[in-house]
C-alpha positions in Angstrom: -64.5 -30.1 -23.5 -64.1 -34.0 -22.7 -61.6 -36.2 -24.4 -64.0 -39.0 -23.7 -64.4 -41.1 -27.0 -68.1 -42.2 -26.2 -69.1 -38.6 -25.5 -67.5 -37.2 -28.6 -69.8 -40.6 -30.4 -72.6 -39.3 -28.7 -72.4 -36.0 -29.7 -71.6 -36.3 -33.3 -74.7 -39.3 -33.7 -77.1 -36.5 -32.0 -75.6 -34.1 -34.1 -75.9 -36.3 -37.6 -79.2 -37.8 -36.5 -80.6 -33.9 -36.2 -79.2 -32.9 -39.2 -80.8 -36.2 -41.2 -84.3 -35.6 -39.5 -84.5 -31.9 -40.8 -83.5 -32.8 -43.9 -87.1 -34.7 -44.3 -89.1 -33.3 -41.2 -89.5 -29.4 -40.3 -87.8 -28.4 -37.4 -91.1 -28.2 -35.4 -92.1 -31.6 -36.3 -89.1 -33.0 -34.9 -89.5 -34.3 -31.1 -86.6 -35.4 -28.7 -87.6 -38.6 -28.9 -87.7 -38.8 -33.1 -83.5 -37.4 -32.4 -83.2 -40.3 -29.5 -84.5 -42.6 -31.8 -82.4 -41.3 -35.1 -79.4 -41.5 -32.9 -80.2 -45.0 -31.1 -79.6 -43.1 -27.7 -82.2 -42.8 -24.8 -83.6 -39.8 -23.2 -81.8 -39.2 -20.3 -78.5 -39.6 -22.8 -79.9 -36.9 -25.4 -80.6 -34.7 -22.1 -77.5 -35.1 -20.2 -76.0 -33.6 -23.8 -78.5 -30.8 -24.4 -81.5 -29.1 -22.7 -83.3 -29.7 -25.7 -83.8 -29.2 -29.5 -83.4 -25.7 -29.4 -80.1 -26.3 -27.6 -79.0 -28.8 -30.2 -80.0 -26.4 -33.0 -78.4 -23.2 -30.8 -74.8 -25.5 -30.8 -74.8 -26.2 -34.4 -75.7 -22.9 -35.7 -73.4 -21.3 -33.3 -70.1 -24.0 -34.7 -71.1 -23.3 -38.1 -70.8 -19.7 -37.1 -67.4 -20.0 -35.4 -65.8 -21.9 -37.9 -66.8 -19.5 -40.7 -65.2 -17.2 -38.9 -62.0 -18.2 -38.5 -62.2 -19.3 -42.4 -62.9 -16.0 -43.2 -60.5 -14.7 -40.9 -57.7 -16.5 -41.9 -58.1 -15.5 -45.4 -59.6 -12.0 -45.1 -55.9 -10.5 -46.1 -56.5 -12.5 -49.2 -59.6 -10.2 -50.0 -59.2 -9.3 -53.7 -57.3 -12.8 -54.8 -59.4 -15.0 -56.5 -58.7 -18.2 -53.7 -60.7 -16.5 -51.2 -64.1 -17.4 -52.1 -63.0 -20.8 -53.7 -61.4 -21.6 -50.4 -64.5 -20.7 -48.7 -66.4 -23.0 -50.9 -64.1 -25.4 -50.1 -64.3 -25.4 -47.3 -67.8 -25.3 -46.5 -68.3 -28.2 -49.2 -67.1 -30.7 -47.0 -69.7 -30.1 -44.7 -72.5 -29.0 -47.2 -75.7 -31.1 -46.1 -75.2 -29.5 -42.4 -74.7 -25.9 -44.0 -77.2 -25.9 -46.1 -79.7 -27.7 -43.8 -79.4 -25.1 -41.5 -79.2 -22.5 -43.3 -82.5 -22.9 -44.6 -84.2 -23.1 -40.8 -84.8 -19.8 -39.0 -86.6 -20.5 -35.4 -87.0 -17.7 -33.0 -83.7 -16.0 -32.5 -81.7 -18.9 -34.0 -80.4 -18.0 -37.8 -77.4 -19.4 -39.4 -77.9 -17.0 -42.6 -78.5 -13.6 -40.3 -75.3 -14.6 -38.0 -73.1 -15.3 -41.5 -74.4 -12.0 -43.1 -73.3 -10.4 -39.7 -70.1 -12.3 -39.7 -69.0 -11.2 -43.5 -70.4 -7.5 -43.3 -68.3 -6.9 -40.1 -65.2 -8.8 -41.4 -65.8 -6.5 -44.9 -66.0 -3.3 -42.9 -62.9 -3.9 -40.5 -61.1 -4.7 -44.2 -62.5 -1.4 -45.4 -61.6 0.7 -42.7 -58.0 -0.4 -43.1 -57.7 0.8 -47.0 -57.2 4.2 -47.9 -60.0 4.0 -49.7 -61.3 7.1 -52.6 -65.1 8.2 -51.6 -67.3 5.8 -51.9 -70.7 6.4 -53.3 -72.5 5.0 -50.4 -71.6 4.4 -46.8 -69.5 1.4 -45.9 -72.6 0.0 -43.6 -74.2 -0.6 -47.1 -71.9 -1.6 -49.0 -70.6 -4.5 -46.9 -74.4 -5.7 -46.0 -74.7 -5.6 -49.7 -71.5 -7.8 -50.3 -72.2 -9.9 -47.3 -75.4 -10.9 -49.1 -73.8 -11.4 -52.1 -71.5 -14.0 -50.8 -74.0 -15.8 -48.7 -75.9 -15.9 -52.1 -73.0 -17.1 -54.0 -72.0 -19.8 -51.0 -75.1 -21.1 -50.9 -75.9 -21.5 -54.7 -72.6 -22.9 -55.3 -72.7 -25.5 -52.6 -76.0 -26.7 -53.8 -74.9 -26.4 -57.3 -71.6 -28.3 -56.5 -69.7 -25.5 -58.9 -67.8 -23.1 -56.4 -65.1 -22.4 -59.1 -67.7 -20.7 -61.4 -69.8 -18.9 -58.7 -65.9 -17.6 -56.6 -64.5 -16.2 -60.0 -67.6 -14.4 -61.0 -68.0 -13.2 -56.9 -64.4 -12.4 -57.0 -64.4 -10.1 -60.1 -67.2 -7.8 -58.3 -64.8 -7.6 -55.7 -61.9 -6.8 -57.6 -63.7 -4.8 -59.3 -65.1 -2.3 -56.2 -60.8 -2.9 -54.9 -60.0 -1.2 -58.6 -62.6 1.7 -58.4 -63.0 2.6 -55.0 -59.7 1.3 -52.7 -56.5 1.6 -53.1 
């Protein structure tokens, strides 16, 4: 990665220009030159940056994706607290218009919500298998794919609710309350 200040400009007016036009224009709709224009770059700039839209989209799904990640690793040990999902929230509220703007676009393999489900339900599981946990009435598969959704649920209304607090203490108390029953 550069240290160059006018490439770092660059990228972040692509990236906010993007994230403006989908807000108003489907993905589809959008052409390089609408983002050139957006961004007050020219071609060969946007192009020397990214192949093309799909590229742009590919990055910023995959950042979102990393950075949740190492939220949600960070705080993972923090499972059954109730600061975990309210730091999530958090979190993700200062970048809220780019989450939930791509959240909502699913083009060919490219899926913010499918990666973040992934990202959770593994993260849930690799918790899991570290408990001595009782029986649990269904496998762990499903019961982390059915938490991960949860969250993802609860992330998404909250951020375009603007009331985390609410939505993390209610998401919280399911969890705590699976933690009571079924791990100890």
């Amino acid at each position: 990665m550069t240290d160059d200040l006018r490439v770092i400009k660059t990228n972040r007016d692509i990236k906010r220009a993007f994230i403006r036009l989908l807000q108003t224009t489907g993905f589809n709709k959008i052409t390089v030159q609408d983002i050139c224009s957006e961004a007050l770059i020219g071609r060969s700039t946007f192009y020397h940056h990214y192949v093309d839209k799909y590229a742009l989209l590919q990055r910023l799904v995959n950042q979102l994706e990393t950075d949740f990640e190492h939220l949600l690793h960070n705080r993972l040990h923090q499972v059954s607290s109730d600061s975990l999902l309210t730091f999530l929230y958090q979190s993700l509220n200062q970048r809220k218009m780019e989450f939930l703007t791509l959240i909502a676009i699913q083009v060919d393999d490219i899926n913010l919500e499918k990666g973040l489900t992934s990202i959770i339900s593994r993260n849930l599981r690799t918790y899991l298998a570290t408990q001595n946990t009782l029986t649990l009435p269904v496998s762990a598969e499903f019961l982390a794919t059915l938490y991960a959704n949860n969250v993802l649920t609860g992330i998404k209304w909250a951020l375009a609710h603007d009331n985390p607090d609410e939505v993390a203490e209610f998401m919280n108390g399911i969890m705590q309350d699976l933690t009571t029953k079924y791990i100890r």
